[in-house]
C-alpha atoms as one frame of an Amber mdcrd trajectory, in Angstrom:
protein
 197.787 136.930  16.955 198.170 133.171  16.787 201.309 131.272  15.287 199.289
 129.079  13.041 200.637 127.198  10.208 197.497 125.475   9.514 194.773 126.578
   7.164 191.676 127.315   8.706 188.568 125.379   7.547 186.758 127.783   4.716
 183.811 129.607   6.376 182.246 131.419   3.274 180.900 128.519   0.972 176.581
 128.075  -0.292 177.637 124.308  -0.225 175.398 122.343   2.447 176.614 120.115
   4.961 175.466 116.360   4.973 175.579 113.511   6.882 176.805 110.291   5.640
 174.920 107.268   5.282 176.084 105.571   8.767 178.104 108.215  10.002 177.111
 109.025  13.917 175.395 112.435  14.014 176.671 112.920  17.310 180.478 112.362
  15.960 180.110 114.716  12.897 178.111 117.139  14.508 181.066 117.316  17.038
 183.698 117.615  14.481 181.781 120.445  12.507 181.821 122.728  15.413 184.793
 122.587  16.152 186.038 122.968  12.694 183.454 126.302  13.117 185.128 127.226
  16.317 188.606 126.623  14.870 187.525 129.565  11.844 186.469 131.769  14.252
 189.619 131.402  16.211 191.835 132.218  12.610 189.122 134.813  11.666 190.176
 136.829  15.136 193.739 136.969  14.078 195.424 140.533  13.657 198.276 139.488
  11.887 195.907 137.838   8.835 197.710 137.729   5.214 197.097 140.144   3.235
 195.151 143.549   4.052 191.967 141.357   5.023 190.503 142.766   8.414 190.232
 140.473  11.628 186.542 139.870  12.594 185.290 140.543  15.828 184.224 138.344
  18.458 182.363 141.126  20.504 180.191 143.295  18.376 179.389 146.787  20.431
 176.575 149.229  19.270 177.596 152.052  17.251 178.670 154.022  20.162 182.480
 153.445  20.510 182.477 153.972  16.114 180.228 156.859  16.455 182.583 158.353
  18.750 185.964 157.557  16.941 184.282 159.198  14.180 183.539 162.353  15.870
 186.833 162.694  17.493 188.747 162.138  14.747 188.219 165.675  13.609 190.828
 166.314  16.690 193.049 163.703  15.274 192.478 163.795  11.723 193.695 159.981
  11.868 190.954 158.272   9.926 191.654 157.192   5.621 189.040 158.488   3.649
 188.241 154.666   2.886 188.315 153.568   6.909 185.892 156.867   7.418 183.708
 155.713   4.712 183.623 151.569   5.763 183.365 152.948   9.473 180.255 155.316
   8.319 178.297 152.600   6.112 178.406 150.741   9.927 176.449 153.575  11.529
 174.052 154.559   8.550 173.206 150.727   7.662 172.254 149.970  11.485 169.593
 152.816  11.314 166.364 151.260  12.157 163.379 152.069   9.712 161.927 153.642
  12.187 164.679 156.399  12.666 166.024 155.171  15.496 169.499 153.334  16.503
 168.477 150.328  18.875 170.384 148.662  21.805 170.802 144.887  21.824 167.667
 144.053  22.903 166.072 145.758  19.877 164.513 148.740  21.167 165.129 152.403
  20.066 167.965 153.745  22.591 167.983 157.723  23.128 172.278 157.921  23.418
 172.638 155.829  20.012 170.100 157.500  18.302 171.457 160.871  19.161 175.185
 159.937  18.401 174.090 158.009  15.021 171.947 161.443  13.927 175.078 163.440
  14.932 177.778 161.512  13.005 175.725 161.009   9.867 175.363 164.719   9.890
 179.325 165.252  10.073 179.477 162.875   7.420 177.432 165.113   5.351 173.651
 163.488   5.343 171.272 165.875   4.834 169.558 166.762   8.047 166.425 167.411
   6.019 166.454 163.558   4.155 163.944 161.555   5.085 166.198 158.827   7.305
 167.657 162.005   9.413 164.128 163.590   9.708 162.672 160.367  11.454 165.773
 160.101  13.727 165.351 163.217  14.814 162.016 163.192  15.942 162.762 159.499
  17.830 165.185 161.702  19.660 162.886 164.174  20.725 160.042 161.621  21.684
 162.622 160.067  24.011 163.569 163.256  25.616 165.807 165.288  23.484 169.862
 164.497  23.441 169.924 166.867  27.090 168.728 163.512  28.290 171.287 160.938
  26.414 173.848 159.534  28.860 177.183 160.978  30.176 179.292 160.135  27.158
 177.143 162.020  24.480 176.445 164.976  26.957 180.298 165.238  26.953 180.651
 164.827  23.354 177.814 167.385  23.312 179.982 169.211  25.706 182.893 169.304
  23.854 181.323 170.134  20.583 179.631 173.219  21.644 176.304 172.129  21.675
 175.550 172.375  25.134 177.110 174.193  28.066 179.421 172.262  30.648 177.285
 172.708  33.419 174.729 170.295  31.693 176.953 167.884  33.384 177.929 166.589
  36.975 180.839 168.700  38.678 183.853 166.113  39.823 185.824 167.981  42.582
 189.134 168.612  41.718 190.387 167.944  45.449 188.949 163.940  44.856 191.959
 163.559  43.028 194.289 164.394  46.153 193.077 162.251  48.162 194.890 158.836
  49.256 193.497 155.729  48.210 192.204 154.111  51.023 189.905 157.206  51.342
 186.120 156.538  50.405 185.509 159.387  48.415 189.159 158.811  46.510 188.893
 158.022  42.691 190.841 154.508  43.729 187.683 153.394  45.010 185.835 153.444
  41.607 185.557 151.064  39.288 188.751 150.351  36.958 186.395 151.890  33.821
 185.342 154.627  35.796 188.737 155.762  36.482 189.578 155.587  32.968 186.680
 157.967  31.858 186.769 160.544  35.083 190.449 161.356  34.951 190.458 162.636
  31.660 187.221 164.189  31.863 188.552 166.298  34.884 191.428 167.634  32.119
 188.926 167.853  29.437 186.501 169.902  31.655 188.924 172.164  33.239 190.356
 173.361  29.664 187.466 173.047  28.513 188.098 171.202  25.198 186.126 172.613
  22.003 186.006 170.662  19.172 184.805 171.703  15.592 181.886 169.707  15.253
 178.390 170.479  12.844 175.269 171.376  15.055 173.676 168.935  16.955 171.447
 171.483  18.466 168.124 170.529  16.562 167.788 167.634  18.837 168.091 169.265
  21.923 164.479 169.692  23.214 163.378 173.138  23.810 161.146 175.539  26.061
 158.232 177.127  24.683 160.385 179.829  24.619 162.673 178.117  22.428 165.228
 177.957  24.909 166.682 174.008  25.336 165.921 172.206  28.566 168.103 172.006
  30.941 168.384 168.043  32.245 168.349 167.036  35.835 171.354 165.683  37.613
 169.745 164.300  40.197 167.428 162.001  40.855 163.869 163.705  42.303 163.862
 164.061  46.142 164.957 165.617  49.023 168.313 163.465  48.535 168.695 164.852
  44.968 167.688 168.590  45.562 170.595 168.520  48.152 173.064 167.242  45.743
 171.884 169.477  42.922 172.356 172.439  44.969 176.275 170.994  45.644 176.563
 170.282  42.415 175.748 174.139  41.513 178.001 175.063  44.668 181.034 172.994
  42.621 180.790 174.380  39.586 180.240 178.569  41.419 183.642 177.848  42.991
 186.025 176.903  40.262 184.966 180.496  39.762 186.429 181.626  43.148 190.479
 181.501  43.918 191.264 178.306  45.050 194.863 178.281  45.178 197.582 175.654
  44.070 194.884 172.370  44.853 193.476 172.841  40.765 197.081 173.218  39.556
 198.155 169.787  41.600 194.868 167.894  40.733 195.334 168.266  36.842 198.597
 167.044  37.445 198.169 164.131  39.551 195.365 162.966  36.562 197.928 163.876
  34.005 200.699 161.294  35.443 197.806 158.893  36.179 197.206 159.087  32.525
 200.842 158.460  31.720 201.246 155.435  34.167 198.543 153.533  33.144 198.961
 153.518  29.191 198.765 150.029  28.760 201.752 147.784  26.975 199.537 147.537
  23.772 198.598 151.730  23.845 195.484 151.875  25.269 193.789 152.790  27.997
 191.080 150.076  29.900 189.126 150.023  27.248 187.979 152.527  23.585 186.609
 155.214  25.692 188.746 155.719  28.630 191.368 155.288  25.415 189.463 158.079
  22.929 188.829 160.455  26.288 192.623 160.174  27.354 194.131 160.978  24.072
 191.725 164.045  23.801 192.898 165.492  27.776 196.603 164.420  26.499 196.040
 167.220  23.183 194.106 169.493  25.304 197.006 169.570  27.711 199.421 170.303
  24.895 200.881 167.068  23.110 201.358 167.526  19.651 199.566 165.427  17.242
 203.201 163.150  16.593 203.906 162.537  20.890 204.710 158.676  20.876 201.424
 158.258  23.243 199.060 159.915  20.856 200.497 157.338  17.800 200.639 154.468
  20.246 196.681 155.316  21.753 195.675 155.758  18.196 197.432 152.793  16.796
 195.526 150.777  19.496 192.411 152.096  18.480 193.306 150.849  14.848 194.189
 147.383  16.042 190.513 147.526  17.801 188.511 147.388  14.657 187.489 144.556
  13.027 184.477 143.125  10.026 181.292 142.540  11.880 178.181 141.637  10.799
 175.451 144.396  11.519 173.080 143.146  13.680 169.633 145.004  13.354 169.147
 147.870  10.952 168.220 148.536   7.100 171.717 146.491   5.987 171.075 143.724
   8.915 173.867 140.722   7.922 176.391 143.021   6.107 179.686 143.108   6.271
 180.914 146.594   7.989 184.187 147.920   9.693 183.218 148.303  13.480 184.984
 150.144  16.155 185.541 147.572  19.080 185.664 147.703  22.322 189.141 146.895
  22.492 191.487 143.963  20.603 189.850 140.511  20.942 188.072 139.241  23.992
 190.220 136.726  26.086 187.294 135.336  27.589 185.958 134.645  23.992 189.261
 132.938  22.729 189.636 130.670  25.793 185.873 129.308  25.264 187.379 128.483
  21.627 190.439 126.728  22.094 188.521 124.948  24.383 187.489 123.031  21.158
 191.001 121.997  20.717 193.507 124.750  19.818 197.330 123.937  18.451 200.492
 124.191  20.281 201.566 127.473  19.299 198.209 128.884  20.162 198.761 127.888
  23.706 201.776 129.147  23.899 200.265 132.615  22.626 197.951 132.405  25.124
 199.878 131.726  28.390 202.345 134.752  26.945 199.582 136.781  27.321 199.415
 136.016  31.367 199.891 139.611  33.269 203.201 139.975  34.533 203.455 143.122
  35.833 201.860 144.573  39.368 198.915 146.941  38.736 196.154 148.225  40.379
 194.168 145.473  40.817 196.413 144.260  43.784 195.902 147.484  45.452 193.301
 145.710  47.526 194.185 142.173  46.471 196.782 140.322  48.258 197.905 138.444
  45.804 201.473 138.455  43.535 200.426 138.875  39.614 199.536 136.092  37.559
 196.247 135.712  35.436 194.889 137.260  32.398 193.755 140.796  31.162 190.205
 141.185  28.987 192.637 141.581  25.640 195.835 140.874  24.451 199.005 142.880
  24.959 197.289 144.685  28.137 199.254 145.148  31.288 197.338 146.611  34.079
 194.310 145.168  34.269 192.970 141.863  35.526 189.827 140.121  34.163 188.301
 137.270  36.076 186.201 136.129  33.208 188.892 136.060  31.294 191.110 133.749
  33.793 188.395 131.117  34.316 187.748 130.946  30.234 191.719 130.107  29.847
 191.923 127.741  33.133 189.036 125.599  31.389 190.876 125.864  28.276 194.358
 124.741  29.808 192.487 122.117  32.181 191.631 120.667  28.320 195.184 119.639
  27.244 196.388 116.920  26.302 198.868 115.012  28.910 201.147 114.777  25.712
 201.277 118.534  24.849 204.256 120.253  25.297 202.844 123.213  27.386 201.848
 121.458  30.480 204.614 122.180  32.507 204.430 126.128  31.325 200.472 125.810
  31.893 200.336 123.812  35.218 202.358 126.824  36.943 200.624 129.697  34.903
 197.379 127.766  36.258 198.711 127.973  39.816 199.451 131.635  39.722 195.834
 132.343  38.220 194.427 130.233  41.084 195.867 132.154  43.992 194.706 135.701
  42.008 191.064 134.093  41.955 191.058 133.609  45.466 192.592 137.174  46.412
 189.646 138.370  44.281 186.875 137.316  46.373 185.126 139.860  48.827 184.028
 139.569  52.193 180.438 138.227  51.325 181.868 135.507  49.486 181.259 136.444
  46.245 184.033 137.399  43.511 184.339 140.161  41.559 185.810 140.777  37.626
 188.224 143.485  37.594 188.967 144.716  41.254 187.405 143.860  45.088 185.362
 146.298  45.699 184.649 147.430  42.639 180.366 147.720  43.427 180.979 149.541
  46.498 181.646 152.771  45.491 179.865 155.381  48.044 179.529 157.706  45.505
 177.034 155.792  43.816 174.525 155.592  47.077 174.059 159.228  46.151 170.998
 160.298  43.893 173.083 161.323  41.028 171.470 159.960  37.780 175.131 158.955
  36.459 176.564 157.522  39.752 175.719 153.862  38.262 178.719 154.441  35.880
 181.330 154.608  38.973 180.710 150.987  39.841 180.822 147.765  37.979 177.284
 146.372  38.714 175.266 145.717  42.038 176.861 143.313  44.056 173.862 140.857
  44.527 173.035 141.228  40.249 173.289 138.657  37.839 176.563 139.215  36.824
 178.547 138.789  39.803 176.192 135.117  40.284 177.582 134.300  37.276 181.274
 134.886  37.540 181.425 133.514  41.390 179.538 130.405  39.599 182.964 130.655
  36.665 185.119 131.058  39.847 183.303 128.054  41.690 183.597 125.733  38.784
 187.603 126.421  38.026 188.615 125.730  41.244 186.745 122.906  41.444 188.590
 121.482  38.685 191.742 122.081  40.048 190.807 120.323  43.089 189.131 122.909
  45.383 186.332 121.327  47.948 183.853 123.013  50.587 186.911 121.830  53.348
 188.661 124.950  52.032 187.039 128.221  53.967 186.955 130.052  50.581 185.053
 127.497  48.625 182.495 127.254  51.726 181.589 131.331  51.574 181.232 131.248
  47.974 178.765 128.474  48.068 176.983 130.009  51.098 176.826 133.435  48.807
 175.595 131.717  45.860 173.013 129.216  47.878 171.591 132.704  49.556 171.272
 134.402  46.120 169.948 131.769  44.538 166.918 131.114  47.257 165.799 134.435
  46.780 165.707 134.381  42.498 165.516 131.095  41.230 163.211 132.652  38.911
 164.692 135.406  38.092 168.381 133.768  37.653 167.290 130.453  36.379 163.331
 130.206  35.344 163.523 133.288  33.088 167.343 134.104  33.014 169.843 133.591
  29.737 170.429 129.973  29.492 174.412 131.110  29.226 174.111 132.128  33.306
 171.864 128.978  34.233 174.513 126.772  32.435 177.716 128.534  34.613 175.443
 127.982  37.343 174.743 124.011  37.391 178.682 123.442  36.318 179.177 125.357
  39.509 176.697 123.429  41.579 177.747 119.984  39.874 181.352 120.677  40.573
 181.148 121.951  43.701 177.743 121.480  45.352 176.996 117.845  46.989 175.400
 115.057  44.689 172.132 115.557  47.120 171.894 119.392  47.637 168.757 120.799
  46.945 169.640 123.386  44.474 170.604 120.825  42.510 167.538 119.352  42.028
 165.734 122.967  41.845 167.955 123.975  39.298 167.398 121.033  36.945 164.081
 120.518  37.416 163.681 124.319  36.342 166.087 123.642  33.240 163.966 120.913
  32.306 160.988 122.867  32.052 162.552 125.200  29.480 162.696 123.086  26.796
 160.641 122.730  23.559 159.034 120.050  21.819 161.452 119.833  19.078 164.111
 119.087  21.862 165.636 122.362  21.997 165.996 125.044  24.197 165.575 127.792
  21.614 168.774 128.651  19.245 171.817 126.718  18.887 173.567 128.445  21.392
 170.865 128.301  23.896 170.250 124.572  23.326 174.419 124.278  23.979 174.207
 126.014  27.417 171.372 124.256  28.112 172.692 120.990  27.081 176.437 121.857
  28.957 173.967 122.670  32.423 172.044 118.798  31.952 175.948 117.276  31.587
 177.301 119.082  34.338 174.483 118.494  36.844 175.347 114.632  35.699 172.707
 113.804  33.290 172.508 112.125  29.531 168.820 110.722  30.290 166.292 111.427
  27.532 166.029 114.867  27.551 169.887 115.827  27.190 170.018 112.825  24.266
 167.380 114.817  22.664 168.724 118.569  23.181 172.336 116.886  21.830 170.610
 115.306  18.602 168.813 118.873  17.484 172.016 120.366  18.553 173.988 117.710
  15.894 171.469 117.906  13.576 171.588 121.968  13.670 175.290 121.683  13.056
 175.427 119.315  10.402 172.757 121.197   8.471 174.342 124.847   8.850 176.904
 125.691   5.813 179.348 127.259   6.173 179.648 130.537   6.864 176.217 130.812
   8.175 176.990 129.863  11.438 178.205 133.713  12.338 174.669 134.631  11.815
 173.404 133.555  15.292 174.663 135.727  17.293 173.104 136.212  20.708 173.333
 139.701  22.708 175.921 138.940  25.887 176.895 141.201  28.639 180.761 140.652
  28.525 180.861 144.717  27.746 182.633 147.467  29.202 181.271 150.682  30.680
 178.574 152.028  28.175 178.478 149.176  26.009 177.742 146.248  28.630 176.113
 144.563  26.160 176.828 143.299  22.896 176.513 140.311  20.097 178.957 137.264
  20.418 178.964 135.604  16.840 181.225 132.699  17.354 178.705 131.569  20.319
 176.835 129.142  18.235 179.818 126.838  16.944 181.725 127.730  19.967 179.385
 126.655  22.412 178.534 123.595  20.161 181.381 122.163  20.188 181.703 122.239
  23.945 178.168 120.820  24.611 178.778 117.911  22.627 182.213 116.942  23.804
 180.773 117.136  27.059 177.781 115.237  26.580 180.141 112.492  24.221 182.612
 112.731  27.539 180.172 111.860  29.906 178.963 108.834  27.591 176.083 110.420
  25.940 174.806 108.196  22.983
């Protein structure tokens, strides 16, 4: 990835870390997370020496593994020894209860389901002990008829249960223009990418030889399975069942040439928008679009099978497992795609070499794609990964601005950064809707009228509510980078942002800042301490409720937490008593962790895609470290 010469500092040693006699906590504490930072930047590499796997800096649940598993008996791409590392992932995250749990460490129906269902094609014994308890955890939740889109179309496609078991999509959607409601253009980018091949996949349908997942299905008295609802109860939901029914009765019916020129029009949308490194948006879209591509007839050596594969390859990485009987070992995880952008830029924040830079404004997007279908704005910015082409990520841009804002006036990227920074200014702006706000991938992407309707999986056609934390948060990112470059409420689209966030905020204050993750209340005061007047009184609010959060020890919880917390106090223009004492725990906690044990806190974030939203960042302790203390040393903390 990176053109490194330099060794990265060792992060596998049992030798603790101590301070000097004399030495200033503050100044060693600074200079051990960013030598932390600075591994986890080398440890991300995909070009590593040697045969050593890159390490991931956005640990998913077993999902996107589970289902590379299961569809490799289509592809028959997996070694024996990936299969087996990629396996030991899934069976040591089993809970001892039976169940596979989400991020916030409760037992999650889809996971469960999916890690039952891959351990079985792996050979387990359904009868062992371990597969006996997971089964039943499925069938207290529900049974798998009730596990979310992706494992009913696994299930689908499997044989396990019949098509109809999930929503009809309306072949004639696809022929319509894009500035049509109803049109497929007007989903989000991820739902795009998992719809269009679906249609393909549906239409065959695909069958794939799978073992029998049907003991988890939950059954009628009479033995029979149940038959899930696709609606949400109501009047509203009865309605759209009984379309959904209609649908599916007339692909029985002649229809003429419309079916014919819908699977075509999603079989050139597939070609176009094969990304430059061979993916799709993200692993599923990826895994679901190589699957339509062999149902439609490509033979297992077409170039776009090898390249969508060989991106899928490039994906995985060593990961810790999180929760689980073999919590904090090493296993080979599928990922959501190759390492975050986002993640990096928050790392060379902490001081990143010349050539890494360079690597990093190469990766700017360069090409038009759909993002600017309803963005007026000429490409510039970054994607969520390397080597991707037609996708924009906001959260990504913002991470790198900060990162290039950081460079030295000596460095010999400025020039090549000052007008990459200018390009990813203007997309920033052309990303902001009406309301003020901005969103991550494309405008619009939360109003999607499909998803007003009482369809229990119309939440995966949009990217979020448009009032929800996570668009707060990345108008806050947006806020606070154009601040920095010089933006002020005198400019109209400053002045609607700040209206947007001053409205959202006086209506959760509690919710966003009381109770929220410390990571979104620390975006949030760099937004209103960049932007927001010295005397506004969310400024106050905001501190005052920051304050209150945290602990005697003069911490705010973890090390990460007590870094965003400590980052919010600087940026809101304080290194009183309280910030001097989060930044001494915070120096202290670095100076005391050895190395290598710094990957172990790793906090659940929501910079997902899709089904995964959420997942564990491990390089947020070091990472975030580092920049709370060189912000609180900046602003002439003691």
């Amino acid at each position: 990835m990176f053109d490194r010469n330099d060794a990265a500092a060792p992060l596998a040693s049992s030798t603790s870390i101590r301070v000097e006699h004399g030495t200033d906590p503050l100044a060693s504490g600074l200079r051990r997370a960013q030598q932390l930072a600075t591994g986890w930047r080398d440890r991300a590499r995909s070009d590593r020496a040697g045969d050593e796997m890159p390490w991931l800096l956005h640990v998913p649940d077993i999902g996107p593994t589970c289902e590379v598993l299961l569809a490799d008996r289509l592809f028959h791409d997996l070694g024996a020894h990936e299969r087996e590392a990629m396996v030991s992932f899934v069976r040591g995250s089993q809970d001892d209860t039976g169940a596979w749990l989400n991020v916030q460490g409760e037992a999650d129906l889809s996971l469960t389901t999916l890690g039952w269902w891959t351990l079985r094609d792996a050979g387990d014994d359904p009868n062992s002990d371990a597969m006996l308890r997971a089964s039943r955890v499925v069938h207290r939740l529900g049974g798998a008829q009730r596990a979310n889109f992706s494992v009913r179309l696994w299930l689908a496609m499997g044989g396990q249960i019949p098509w109809s078991w999930l929503p009809a999509i309306p072949s004639e959607l696809f022929l319509l223009p894009p500035h049509v409601w109803l049109s497929p253009a007007r989903f989000s980018p991820w739902a795009r990418g998992i719809l269009t091949p679906y249609l393909l996949i549906a239409r065959a349908p695909a069958h794939l030889q799978l073992p029998d997942a049907r003991p988890l299905l939950l059954p009628h008295n009479d033995g029979k399975p149940v038959a899930p609802r696709l609606t949400r109860p109501g009047l509203a939901g009865d309605l759209l069942q009984a379309f959904d029914r209609t649908v599916k009765l007339s692909r029985k019916l002649p229809r003429g040439p419309l079916p014919r020129l819908a699977d075509n029009r999603a079989l050139a949308w597939i070609d176009e928008h094969q990304q430059g490194h061979g993916g799709w948006f993200s692993v599923r879209p990826t895994l679901l679009s190589l699957v339509a591509l062999r149902v439609m007839g490509a033979a297992s050596g077409d170039p776009r099978l090898r390249s969508g594969l060989d991106h899928l390859r490039r994906s995985r990485g060593r990961a810790r497992i999180p929760h689980g009987r073999n919590a904090g070992e090493t296993a080979l995880v599928q990922g959501l795609g190759g390492p975050s952008l986002d993640v990096l830029g928050g790392l060379m924040g902490s001081g990143a070499h010349e050539s890494e830079v360079a690597w990093m404004l190469r990766q700017e997007l360069t090409v038009r794609g759909p993002w600017q279908a309803r963005a007026d704005a000429a490409t510039g910015g970054w994607p969520h990964e390397p080597g991707a082409t037609h996708h924009l990520d906001v959260d990504s841009t913002c991470s790198i601005l900060s990162a290039l804002s950081a460079l030295p006036e000596d460095s010999s990227q400025v020039t090549a950064s000052w007008a990459t920074a200018r390009r990813a200014l203007d997309v920033l702006f052309a990303m902001q809707e009406p309301d003020g706000r901005f969103s991550r991938f494309e405008r619009g992407e939360s109003e999607v009228m499909m998803r007003r309707l009482p369809w229990t999986d119309a939440d995966l056609l949009a990217y979020g509510r448009s009032d929800d934390a996570g668009h707060l948060r990345l108008t806050a990112r947006v806020l606070g980078a154009v601040a920095a470059a010089g933006f002020g409420d005198d400019d109209d689209r400053v002045a609607r942002a700040q209206r947007w966030m001053e409205q959202t905020l006086s209506s959760g204050l509690h919710e966003h800042v009381s109770a929220g993750p410390l990571s979104t209340v620390a975006v949030i005061a760099k937004a209103l301490g960049s932007s927001f007047a010295p005397n506004h009184p969310l400024r106050a609010e905001v501190e005052q409720r920051l304050r209150t959060r945290q602990r005697e020890d003069g911490s705010f919880g973890a090390m990460h937490d007590t870094a965003y917390a400590l980052q919010g106090l600087v940026a809101l223009g304080h290194t009183d008593v309280q910030p001097r004492r989060a930044a001494h725990w915070l120096a202290n906690a670095v100076n005391r962790r050895a190395p290598g044990t710094a990957d172990a806190v790793s906090p659940p974030v929501t910079r997902g895609l899709g089904l995964s939203p959420a997942g564990f960042d491990p390089s947020a302790g070091p990472r975030e470290a580092a920049l709370a203390l060189h912000a609180y040393s900046a602003a002439g903390g003691q």
